[in-house]
N, C-alpha and C positions, 0 to 999 in steps of 0.2 A: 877545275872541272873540264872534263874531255870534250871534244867539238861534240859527240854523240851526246853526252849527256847532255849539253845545254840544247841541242832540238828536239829530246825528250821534253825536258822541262817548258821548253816554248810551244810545243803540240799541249800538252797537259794544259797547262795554262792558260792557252787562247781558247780550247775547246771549252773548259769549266767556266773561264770570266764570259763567255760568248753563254753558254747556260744560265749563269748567273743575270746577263741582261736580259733576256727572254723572261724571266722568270719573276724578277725583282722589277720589271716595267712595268708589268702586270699591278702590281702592288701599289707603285706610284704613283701612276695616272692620277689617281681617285684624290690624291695628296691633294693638288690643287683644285680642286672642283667640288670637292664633297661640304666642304661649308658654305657654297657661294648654291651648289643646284639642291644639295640635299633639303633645301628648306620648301620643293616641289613635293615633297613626299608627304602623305598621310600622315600626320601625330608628329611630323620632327619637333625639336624642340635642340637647342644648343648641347644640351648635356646628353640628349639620345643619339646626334648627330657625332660629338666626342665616343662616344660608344659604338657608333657603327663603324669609324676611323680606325680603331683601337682594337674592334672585339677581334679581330684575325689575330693580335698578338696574346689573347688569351686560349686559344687553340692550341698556336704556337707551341706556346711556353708546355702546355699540359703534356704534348706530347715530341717537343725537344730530343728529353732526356729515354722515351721508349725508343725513338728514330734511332739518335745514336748508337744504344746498345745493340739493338740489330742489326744497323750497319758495322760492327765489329764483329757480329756470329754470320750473317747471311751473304755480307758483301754491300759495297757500299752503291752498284747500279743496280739492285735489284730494290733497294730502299728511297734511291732518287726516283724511282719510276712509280711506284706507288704514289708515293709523294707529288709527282706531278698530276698523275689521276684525279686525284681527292680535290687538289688543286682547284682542277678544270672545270670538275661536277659543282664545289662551291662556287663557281664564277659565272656558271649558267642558272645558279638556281636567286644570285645577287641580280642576271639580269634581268629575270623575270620580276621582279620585286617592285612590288605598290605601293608599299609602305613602308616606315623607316624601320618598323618590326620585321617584317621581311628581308630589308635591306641587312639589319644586322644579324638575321640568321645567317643569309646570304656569306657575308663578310667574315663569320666566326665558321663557315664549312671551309672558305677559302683558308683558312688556317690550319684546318686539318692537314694539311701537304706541309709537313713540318720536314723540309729538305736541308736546310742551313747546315747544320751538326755533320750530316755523312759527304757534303760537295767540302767540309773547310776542314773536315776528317781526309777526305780524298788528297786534296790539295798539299796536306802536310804526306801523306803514304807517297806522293809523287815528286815532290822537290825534295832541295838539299837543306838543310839549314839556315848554308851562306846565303841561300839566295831566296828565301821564302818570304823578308821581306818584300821587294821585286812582285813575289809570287800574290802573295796578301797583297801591295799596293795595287797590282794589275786588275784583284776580284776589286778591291775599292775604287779603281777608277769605271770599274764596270757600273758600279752602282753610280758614282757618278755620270756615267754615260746615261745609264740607264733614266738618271732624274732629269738631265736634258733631253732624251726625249719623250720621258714621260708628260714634262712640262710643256709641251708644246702639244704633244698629241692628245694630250688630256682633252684639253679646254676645245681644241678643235673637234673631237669626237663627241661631247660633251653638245656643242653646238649642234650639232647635226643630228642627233637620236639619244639626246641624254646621256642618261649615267648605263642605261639599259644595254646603248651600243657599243660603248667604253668596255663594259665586263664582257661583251660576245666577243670583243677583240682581244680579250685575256684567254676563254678558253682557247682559240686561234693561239697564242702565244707558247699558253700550254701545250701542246702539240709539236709545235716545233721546236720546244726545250725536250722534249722525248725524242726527235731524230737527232736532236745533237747527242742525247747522253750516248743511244745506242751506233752511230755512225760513226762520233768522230772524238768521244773521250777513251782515254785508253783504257786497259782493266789490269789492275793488279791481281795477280791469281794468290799471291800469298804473303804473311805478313810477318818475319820474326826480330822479334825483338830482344833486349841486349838482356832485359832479366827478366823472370815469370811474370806474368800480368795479373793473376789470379783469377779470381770468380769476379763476376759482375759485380755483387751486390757490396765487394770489398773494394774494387775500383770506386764505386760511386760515393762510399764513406771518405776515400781516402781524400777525391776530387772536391768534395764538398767541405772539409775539413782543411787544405791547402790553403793557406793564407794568401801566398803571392794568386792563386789564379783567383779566389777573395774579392782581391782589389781589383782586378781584370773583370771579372763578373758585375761587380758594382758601377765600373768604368762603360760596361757595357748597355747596362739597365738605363744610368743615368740620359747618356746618347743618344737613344731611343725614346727614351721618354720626353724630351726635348726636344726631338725632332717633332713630334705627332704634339704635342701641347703648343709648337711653334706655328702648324700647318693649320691649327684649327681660328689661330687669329691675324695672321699674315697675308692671304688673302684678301681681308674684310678691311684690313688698314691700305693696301694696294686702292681698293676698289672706292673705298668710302673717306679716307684720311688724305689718299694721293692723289684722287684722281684719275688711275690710270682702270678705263676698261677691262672688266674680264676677259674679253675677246683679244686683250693686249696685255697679258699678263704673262703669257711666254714668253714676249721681247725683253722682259726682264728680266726672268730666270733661267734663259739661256745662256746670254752674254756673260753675265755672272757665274755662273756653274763652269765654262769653260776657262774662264780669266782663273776663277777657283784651283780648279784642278794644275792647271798650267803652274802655277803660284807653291803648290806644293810639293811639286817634284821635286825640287832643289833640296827641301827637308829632309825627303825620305833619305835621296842620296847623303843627306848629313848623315843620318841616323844609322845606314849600315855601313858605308865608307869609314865614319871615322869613331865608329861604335858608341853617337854618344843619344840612343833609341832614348833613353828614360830622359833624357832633358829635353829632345824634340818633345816626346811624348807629353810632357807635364807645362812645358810651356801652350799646346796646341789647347788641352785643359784649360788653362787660364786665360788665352787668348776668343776659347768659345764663354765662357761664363762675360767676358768684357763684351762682347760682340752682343748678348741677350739684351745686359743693360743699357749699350746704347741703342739699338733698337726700342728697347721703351723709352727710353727719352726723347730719340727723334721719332717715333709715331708719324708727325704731323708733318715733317721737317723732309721734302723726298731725299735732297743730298745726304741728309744726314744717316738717314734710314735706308739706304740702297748701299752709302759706306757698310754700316752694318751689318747688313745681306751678307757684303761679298766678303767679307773676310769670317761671317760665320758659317759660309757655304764653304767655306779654306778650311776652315777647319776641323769642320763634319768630316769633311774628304780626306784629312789625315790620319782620324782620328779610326776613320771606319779600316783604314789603311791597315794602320799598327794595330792595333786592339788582334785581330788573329795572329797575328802571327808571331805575337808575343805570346799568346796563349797556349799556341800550339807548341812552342820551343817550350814553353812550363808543365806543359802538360806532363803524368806521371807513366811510364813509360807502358808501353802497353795497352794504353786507355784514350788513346785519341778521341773514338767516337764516342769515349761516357764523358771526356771532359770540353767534348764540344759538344754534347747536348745539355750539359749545363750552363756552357755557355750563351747556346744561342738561348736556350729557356729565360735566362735572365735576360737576352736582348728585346724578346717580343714580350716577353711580360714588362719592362718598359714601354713596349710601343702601346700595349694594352690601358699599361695606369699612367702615363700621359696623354691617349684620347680621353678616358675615362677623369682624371681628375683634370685636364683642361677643359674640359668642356664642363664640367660641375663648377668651378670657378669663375668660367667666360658667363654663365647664365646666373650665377651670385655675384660675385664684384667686380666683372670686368676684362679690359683687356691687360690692365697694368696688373693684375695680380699673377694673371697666369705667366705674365714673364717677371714676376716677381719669385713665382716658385721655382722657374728654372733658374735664375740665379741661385737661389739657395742651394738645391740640387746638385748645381756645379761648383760650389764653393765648398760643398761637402768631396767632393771629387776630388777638387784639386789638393784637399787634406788626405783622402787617400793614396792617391798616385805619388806623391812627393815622397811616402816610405816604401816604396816597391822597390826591389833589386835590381840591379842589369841582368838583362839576359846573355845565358851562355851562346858562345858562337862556335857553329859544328862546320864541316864541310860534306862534301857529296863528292860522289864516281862513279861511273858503271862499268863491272865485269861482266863481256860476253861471255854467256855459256852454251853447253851443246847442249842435248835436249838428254844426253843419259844422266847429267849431272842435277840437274832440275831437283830429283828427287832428295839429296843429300846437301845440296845448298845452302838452307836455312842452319842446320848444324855445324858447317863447314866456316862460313863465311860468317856469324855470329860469334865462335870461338875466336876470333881474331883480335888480339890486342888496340883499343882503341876503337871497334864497331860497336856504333851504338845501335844501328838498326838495319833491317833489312827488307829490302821489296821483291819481290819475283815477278815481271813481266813475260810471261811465255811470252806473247806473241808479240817480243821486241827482241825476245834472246838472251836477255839479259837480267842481270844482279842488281840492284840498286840501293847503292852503300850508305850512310849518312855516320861519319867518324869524327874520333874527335884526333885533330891534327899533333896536340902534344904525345899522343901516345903509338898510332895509325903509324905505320910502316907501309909503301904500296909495295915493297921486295916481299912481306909476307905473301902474299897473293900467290907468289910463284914457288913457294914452299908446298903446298896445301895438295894433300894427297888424295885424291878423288876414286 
């Protein structure tokens, strides 16, 4: 990759994971606080309180897969920015909220801003292949960022004005996830690909019918569902099993979130240095289902249970890593935003029916059952992931162009032996190629008759 290309990729990048925290903190806060304040609320009850956690990923999920497809006909900042709107207005109407009916109307408008599919749709229109792990690990350490300092700002905001003043700091957030999109992400003006894409509604048959993204889809539902079934009894064991204050519940999910993250770098570099993705990938699988179960069993036990924290916080964080950007290299060509709004549909429909069915569990059997389910869950996982294929590996380059050639570009530069796709940045100057190396000549380039 050319020195321009990789500070393409590094602008692209830092701007979208920098949107991505703004946006996804907003969401976490509530993670640690909603089952410890939400019991303040008019009518909670555990299983309504599961429901208020969860109802933003039934919003979500509904309108995923519409986001997407518009962000393939309209462009994909004209559909982040709605998205953050809808966002904003659910987060002020969550703040006003009296009751846990409220709250989870609140919660389920915050879902309408169903943005995920067109920022991980972008994300792939803007890097190379080689480097989109990299690109996916940076949004997942974003979310990482993001849950440290959710976790700390949560409880501290929480303390000070409720859950009321937590959500006025979301629409705040919201806000400035809209000067980044329009300040500081770049814009793709055009998009061609290496063979016809077809109509929508044939994309979405095809995407949905694809086995390997299948298994990515299910990997992704499960991980969310996990997460939010995790969050609604985690807390309560901190607070009532350990000992340790709410007010001091940060100091634990900080330390650990950063030791996490730190912890799985070294992986990711396994998995695109030495191409061995699907065995990082399915070990990380099996290392988060071990991690659930020992958490129920040390419950009572703090060492034992804090063990288990951090290596299933290691693993959320690899997981959340890979999972795009596997996706995206499988996706069917031409269809990025329809098979990343099926992706992300199945991720908040996860986050949906693990508040929803953790918190119907926690208020019938318990704490041990609901991490009896996510083990199940993940045992079902890690029989998927174990027949997935390796993904292929492409590379990236950028040809400067002058501004008459612009027009004839995508035909020019798609004809090329070994391109598999194309980006048009006007207002960079530039081509951006994603090819496959066995085939890819760069002396073609200088053949090409304009």
């Amino acid at each position: 990759m050319t020195p321009s290309a990789a500070s393409f990729e590094r602008r692209t990048v830092a701007s979208l994971a920098s949107l991505y925290v703004f946006r996804m903190m907003g969401l976490f806060m509530v993670l640690p606080v909603l089952a410890l304040y939400g019991e303040d609320y008019a009518g909670s009850t555990p299983f309504l309180l599961g429901l208020a956690l969860g109802a933003y990923g039934l919003t979500q999920a509904v309108l995923q897969i519409p986001f997407g497809m518009l962000s393939d006909r309209w462009g994909r900042k004209p559909v982040i920015a709605l998205g953050l709107i809808i966002f904003a207005v659910g987060s002020a109407i969550a703040a006003s909220a009296d009751s846990v009916y409220g709250l989870i109307l609140g919660r389920a408008l915050q879902g309408g801003g169903a943005i995920a599919s067109a920022i991980m749709a972008m994300v792939a229109d803007l890097t190379s292949d080689e480097s989109r792990t990299k690109a996916m690990a940076t949004i997942g350490a974003s979310i990482g960022v993001s849950f440290s300092v959710a976790l700390v700002a949560g409880p501290i905001l929480a303390g000070l004005g409720g859950l009321a003043l937590m959500f006025w700091v979301t629409v705040g957030l919201a806000v400035i996830g809209l000067w980044i999109l329009f300040q500081w992400v770049p814009t793709p003006v055009a998009t061609a690909r290496h063979r016809d894409a077809g109509t929508v509604p044939k994309l979405l048959g095809a995407t949905i019918r694809n086995k390997e993204l299948l298994r990515l889809n299910w990997g992704i539902f499960t991980l969310h569902f996990v997460l939010m079934a995790s969050f609604l009894v985690m807390p309560a064991i901190l607070e009532s099993q350990l000992d340790i204050s709410r007010n001091q519940h940060w100091m634990v999910y900080l330390p650990l979130l950063v030791l996490a993250f730190v912890a799985m770098v070294p992986f990711i570099i396994i998995a695109e240095k030495k191409r061995k993705m699907k065995w990082v990938f399915v070990a990380a699988v099996v290392l988060l289902g071990a991690m659930m179960g020992v958490m129920a069993l040390e419950q009572h036990q703090r060492v034992g249970f804090m063990v288990g924290l951090f290596f299933f916080f290691m693993a959320f964080n690899l997981l959340e890593a890979t999972l795009p950007s596997l996706m995206s290299k499988l996706a069917p060509a031409g269809a990025k935003g329809t098979a990343s709004g099926v992706y992300a549909t199945c991720q908040f429909l996860g986050a949906f029916c693990g508040g929803t069915a953790g918190g119907w569990l926690l208020q019938s059997q318990g704490v041990t059952a609901v991490f009896g389910l996510c083990v199940v869950m993940i045992g079902l996982w890690v029989l998927v992931a174990s027949t997935m294929r390796s993904p292929r590996y492409l590379k990236g380059l950028q040809v400067p162009l002058a501004a008459e050639q612009f027009s004839r570009a995508n035909e020019k530069l798609s004809s090329l032996p070994g391109v598999v796709e194309v980006v048009l940045i006007r207002d960079e100057a530039v081509a951006y190629l994603k090819v496959d190396p066995e085939f890819f000549r760069r002396d073609s380039l200088a053949g090409i008759e304009w």
